[in-house]
N, C-alpha and C positions, 0 to 999 in steps of 0.2 A: 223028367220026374219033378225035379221043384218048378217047372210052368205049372205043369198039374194040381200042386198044392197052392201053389199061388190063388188060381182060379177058385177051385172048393172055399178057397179062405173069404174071399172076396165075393164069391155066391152066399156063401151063408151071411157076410154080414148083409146086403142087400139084402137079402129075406129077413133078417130081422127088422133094419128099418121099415121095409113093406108092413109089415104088421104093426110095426110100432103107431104108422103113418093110418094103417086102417082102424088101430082101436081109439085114436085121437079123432079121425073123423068122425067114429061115430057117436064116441062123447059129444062132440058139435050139431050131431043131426041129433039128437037124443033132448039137447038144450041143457045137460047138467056142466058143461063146459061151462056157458054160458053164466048158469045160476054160482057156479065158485068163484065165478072171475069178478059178479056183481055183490057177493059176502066178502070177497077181500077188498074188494074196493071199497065200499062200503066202513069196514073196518079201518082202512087206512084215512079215509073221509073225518071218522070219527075221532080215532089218536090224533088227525092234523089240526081238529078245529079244538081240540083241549089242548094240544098244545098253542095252537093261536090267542086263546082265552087267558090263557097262561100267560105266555108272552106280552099280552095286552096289560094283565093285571101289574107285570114288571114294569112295561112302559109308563104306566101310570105313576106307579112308585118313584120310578127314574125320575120320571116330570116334575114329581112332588121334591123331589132329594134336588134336584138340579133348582127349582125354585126357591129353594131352601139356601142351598148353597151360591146362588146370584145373591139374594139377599142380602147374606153372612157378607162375599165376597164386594156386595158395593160396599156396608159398611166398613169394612177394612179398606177401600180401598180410596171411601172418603176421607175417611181416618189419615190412612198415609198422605191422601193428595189436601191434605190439612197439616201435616207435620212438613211435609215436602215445602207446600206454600212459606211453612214459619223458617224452615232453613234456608229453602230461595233466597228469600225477604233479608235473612240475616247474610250468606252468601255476598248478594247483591252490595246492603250496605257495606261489606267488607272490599266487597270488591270496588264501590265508589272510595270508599277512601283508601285502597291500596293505589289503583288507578290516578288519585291525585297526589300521592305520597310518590308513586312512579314518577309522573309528569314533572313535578318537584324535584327529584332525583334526576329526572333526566335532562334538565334545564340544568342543575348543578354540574350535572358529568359533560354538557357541551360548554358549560364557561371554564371546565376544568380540562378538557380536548384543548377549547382555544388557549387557556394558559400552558399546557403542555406543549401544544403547534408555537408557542411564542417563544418559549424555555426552549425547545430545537432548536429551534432557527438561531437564537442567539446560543447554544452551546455550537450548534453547527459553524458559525461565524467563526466563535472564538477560537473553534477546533482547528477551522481554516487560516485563520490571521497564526495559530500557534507551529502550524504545520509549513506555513510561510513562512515565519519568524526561526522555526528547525530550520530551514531551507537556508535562509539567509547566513545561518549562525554558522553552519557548515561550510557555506562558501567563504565567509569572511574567516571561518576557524582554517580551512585551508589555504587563503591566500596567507595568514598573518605564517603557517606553519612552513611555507614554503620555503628555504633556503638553496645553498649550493648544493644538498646531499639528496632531494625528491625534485629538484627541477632543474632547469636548465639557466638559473639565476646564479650571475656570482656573490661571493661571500661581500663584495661591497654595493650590489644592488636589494642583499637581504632587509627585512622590513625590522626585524630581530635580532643584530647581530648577537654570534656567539661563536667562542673560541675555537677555531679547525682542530677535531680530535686526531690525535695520532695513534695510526692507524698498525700499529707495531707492539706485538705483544708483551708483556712484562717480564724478562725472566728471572728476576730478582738478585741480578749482578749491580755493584757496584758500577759508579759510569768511570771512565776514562779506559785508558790501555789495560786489557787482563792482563794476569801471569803466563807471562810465552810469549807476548806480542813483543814481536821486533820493533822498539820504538824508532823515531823520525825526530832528528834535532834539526836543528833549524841551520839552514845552507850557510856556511861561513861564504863572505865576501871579500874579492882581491881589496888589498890595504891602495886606500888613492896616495897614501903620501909614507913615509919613512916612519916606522914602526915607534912605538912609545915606550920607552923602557922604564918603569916605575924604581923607586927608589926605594931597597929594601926600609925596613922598621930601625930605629935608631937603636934599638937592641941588641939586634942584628950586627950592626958594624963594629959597636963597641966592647961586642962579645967576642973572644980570636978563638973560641970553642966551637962556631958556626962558618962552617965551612961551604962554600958553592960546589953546585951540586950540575949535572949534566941535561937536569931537565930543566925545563920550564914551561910555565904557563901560559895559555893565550889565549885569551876573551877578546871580543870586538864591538867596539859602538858604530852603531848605523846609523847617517843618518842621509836625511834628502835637503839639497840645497839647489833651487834650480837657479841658474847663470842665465842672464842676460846676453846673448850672441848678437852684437851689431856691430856690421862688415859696414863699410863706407867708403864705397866707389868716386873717383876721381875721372874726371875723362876733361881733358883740356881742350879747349874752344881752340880752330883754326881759320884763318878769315883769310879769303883771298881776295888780292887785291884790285885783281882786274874784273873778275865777276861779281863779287860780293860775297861770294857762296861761304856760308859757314860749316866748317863738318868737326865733329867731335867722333870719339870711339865709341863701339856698339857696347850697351849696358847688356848684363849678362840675363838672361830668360827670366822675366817675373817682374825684372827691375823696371819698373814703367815711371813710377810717381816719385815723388821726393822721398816718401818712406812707404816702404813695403813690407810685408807679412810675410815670413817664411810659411813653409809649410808644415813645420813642426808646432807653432802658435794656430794654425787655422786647426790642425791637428784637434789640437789640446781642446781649445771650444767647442770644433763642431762636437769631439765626443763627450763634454760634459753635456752640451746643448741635448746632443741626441743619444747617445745612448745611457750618459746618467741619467739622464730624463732634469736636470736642472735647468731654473729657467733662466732667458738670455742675460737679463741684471746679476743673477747668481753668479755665471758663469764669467760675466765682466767683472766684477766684482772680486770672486775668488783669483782670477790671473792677477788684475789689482794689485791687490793682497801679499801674493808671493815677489814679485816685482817691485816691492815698495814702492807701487805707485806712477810706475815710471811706465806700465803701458798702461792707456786706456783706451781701449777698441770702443768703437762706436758698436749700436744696437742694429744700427743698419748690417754695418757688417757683416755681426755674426749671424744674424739674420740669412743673408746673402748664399753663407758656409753652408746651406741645404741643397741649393739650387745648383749650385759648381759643383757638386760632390756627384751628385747625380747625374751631370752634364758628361762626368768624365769617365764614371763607368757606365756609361750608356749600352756598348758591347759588350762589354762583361755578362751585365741583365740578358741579353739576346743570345748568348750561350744559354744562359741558364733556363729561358723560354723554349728554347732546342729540346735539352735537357727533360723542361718538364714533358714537353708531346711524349717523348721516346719513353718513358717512364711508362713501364706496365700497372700501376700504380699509382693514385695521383688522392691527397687530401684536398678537403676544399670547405670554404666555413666562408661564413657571413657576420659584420658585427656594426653595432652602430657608432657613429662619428658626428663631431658638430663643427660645423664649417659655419662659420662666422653669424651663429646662434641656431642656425637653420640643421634640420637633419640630414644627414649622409651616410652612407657605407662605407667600410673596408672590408677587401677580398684578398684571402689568402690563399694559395694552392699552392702545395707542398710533395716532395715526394718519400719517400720511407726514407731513403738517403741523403736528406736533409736539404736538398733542392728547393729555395722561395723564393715565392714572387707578393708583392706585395701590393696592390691595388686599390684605387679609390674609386666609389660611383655614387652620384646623387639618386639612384633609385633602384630597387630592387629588382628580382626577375631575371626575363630574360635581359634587360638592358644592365645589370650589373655585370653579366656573363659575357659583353662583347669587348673584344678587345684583351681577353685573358684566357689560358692556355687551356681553359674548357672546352671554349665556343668550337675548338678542331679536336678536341681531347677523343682518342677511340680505345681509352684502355676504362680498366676498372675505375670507379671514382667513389670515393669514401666520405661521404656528408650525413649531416643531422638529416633533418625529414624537413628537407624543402623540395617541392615536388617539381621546382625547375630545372634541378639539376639530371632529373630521369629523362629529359628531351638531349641530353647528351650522354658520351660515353660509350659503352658497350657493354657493360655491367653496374652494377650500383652494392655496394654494403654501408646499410643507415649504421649509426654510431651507437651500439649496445649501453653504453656508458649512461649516455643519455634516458634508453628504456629503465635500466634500471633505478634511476634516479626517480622516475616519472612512477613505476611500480611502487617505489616504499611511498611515493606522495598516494595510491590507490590504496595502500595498507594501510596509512595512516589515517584516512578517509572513510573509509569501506569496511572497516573491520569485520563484517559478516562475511566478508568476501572468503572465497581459499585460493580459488584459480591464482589471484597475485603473487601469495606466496609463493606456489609451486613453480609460478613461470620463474618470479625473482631466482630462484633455486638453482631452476633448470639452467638459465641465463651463467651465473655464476658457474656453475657446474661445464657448461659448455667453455667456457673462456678459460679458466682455469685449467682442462684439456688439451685446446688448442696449445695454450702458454706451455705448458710441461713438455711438447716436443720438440724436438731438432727441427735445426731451420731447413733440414733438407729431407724431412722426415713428413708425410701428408697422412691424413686421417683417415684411419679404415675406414672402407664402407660398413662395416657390420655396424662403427659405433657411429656416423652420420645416420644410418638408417634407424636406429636406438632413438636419440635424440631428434628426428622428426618426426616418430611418434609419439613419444612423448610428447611435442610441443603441440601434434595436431590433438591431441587427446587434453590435454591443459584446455587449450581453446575451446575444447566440445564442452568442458566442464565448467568454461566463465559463461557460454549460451546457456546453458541450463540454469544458473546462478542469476541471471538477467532475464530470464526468463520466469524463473518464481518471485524473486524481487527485483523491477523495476529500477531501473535510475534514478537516481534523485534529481530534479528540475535543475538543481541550485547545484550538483555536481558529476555531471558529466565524463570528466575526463575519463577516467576507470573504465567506462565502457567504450569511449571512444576509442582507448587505447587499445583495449579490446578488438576493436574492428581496425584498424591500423594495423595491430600484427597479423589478423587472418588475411588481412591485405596486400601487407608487405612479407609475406611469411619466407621468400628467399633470399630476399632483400637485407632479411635479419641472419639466416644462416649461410649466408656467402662463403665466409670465411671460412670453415671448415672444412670446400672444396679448393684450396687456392692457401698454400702454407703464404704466399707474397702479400695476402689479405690480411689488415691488423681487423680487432675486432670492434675497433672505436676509433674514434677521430680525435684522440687528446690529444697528436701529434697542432692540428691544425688553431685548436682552442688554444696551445700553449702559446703558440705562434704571436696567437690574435691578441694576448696578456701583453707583449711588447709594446704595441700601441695603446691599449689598454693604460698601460703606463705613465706614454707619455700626453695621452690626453685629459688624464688626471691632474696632470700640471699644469698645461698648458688651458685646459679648460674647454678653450673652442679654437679651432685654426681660422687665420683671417679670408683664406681664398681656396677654391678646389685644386688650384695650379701650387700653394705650397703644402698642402697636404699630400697632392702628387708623387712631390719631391721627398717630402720624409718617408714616403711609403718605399721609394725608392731605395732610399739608403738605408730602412731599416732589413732589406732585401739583399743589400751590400756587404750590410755588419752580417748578418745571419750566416752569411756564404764566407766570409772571411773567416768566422772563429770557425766553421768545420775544417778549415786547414789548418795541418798540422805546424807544430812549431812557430805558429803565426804570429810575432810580434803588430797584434791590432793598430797600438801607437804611429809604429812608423812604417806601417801599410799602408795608414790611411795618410801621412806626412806624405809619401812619397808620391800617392797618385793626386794632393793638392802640389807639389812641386815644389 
């Protein structure tokens, strides 16, 4: 059914185009087609060409308006390119003379470059000559500051001297004996001769109201008189008659010459000579004196009293070289000496128990080290920071004493610095530690492991401080010290493992003050064979007063004979 309307729908429209298409053709066959299509044309022909006319008559207009407006537009724009010309012009001149006012200017500002480049240069000099002249001042400010207390200088090679402080705090007591102290009178002395009975006051007698009483008084005068002891041997001449032979009786041990010297006078000298440190005139001089004159030893002599002394404890020394190998423990120091103007050394090695030996070397090093109880030494060994003594041993502890002396010379120096401080600190802190325990008491690990951090951590904080400000050219030390401890950094905490380890070597320094001494006096020794000999027997005395009850006197009497 809707195919079917579809169809109709679609037939019919065909059939009205058909017709449409026949009444249009026949308009065409007819010619009125034709004649409509030539009236509209036509008509359109005519509207185009009134409008063209039109158009033409605007164009015109335009042409006219447009020639008008050229006109207008040259004179204005002659006008402008006439006012243009007069500002150019003025322009121009301003800009010739800005351009030579520039040139001028700028001539000025290169003579005032070069005076500026000249004014550097000589600020830059002077900044450098002032910054070298800081340099200078600093180093010369720390040699002049140097003393016993930031260096390893004693108080009589200081350039400054001044008074050693004492190092003991005030507690604002009166001095002498407090209330409670058991005083100390003075040792009464056996009477040498029959007692002095003083004669009461004439008061006394002539009064019979004054009666004697059960006690009495007894005060003693001391005094010293030394006697003259001269023994004088006879030995009678015998002559025989048929040989000739003469023989007399044997003189007693010592007795060789017409007079001889006990040992109690060789005594006396050698220890003023050597251990008061007085010189030989002194020493002849003072016997003199007490003798009214009646000895007078030659200079040779006492001279001599060095050489014998030493001759005779020869084995004695050779225990005590024994003594030092076997020593778990050994001090050891270096000091300077002048042998008959020329430089020398003296070597001390010591042990905590007071074991010394005392040695001479013309040169430093390893040559100062042969022939003394190092070169074999396999225990611990306690010295400043000479790095020859680390080719021996078995351990090594540098002498803290010293760091810290060296440390307040970097405070005193450095003052920006902090790491010094807190090492100085730690230093102290550490020894003061060690010091407070028992000799049979060793150091936790908790508080060694405490204190080695802390020190590696100090250290990290002087790199970072040297690393934002530089060294000074002119002082060093501070950072060198610096790398010395991170270098030596067990070398500095030994002790803390080992209660037998002291934590400085003042043992060996004290030592070394003995000759110190007597080189002060004596000035310069004449030969290295008599300075040998005092080293020796200052090696003798040393080991003598550690025994107990030791009458020195006639210890040393007895081994001269």
């Amino acid at each position: 059914m809707d195919f079917v309307n579809t169809s109709f729908e679609y037939i019919t429209l065909l059939q009205y185009r058909l017709k449409a298409a026949g009444t249009e053709l026949e308009a065409f066959k007819s010619g009125r087609k034709y004649q409509d299509m030539e009236n509209r044309h036509q008509k359109i022909v005519r509207a185009l060409e009134c409008r063209i006319k039109e158009l033409e008559r605007e164009l015109a207009q335009t042409r006219r308006d447009m020639a008008a407006a050229r006109e207008n537009w040259f004179e204005v724009f002659e006008e402008l390119e006439r006012e243009f010309n007069r500002k150019l012009s003025t322009a121009n001149k301003k800009a010739r003379q800005m351009e030579k006012r520039a040139l001028k200017a700028e001539a000025g500002r290169d003579e005032a470059l070069d005076k500026v480049t000249g004014q550097r240069h000589k600020i830059y000099e002077v900044e450098t000559k002032l910054e070298e002249e800081k340099g200078k001042n600093l180093k010369l400010r720390a040699q002049l500051n140097r003393d016993y207390e930031n260096s390893s200088l004693t108080s009589a090679q200081t350039i400054r001297r001044k008074k050693i402080t004492n190092s003991r705090e005030k507690t604002g007591r009166k001095p002498g004996g407090q209330p409670g102290h058991e005083g100390h009178c003075r040792k009464k002395q056996v009477p040498t001769g029959e007692p002095v009975l003083l004669t009461p006051p004439q008061e006394v007698l002539e009064n019979p109201d004054f009666k004697k009483t059960s006690k009495t008084i007894v005060k003693q005068m001391v005094n010293i008189r030394l006697v003259l002891e001269v023994t004088q041997y006879h030995a009678d001449v015998y002559y025989n008659s048929k040989t000739g032979e003469r023989i007399h009786a044997q003189f007693p041990a010592g007795v060789t010459d017409e007079v001889n010297y006990g040992g109690s006078i060789k005594a006396f000298l050698f220890l003023l000579n050597n251990d008061c440190c007085t010189s030989l005139d002194k020493s002849r001089r003072f016997l003199s004196d007490l003798t009214d004159s009646k000895l007078d030893i030659s200079k040779g002599m006492v001279s001599k009293l060095c050489r014998e002394f030493a001759e005779k404890t020869e084995m004695e020394r050779k225990k005590v070289y024994a003594g030092l190998l076997s020593s778990p423990v050994m001090h050891t120091d270096l000091t300077t000496a002048r042998i008959n103007g020329k430089s020398a050394y003296v070597c001390v090695c010591a042990s905590p128990d007071g074991q010394t030996l005392y040695f001479v070397r013309e040169k430093k090093g390893h040559d100062s080290v042969k022939g003394t109880p190092v070169e074999d030494y396999q225990g611990i060994l306690v010295h400043d920071h000479d790095v020859t003594y680390y080719s021996y041993g078995s351990g090594h502890q540098e002498c803290l004493a010293h760091i810290l002396r060296y440390l307040k010379d970097s405070i005193q120096n450095e003052p920006e610095r902090t790491w010094n401080i807190q090492m100085r600190t730690l230093i102290q802190e550490m020894i003061h530690y060690r010091n407070g325990l028992d000799s049979s008491e060793e150091c936790s690990p908790e508080k060694i492991a405490e204190f080695e951090g802390r020190y590696r951590a100090i250290l990290q904080k002087a790199k970072e401080e040297y690393e934002y400000i530089p060294a000074d050219d002119y002082y060093k030390e501070g950072y060198n010290l610096y790398l010395r401890m991170e270098q030596y950094m067990e070398n500095h905490l030994l002790f803390l493992y080992d209660n037998r380890i002291p934590a400085t070597n003042n043992e060996a320094e004290r030592l070394l003050r003995s000759y110190k001494r007597k080189q002060q006096q004596a000035v310069t020794f004449r030969s290295v064979e008599s300075t040998d000999h005092f080293c020796q027997c200052m090696s003798m005395l040393v080991m003598m007063r550690l025994e107990e009850n030791t009458n020195l006197f006639d210890r040393v009497s007895r081994i001269f004979g």
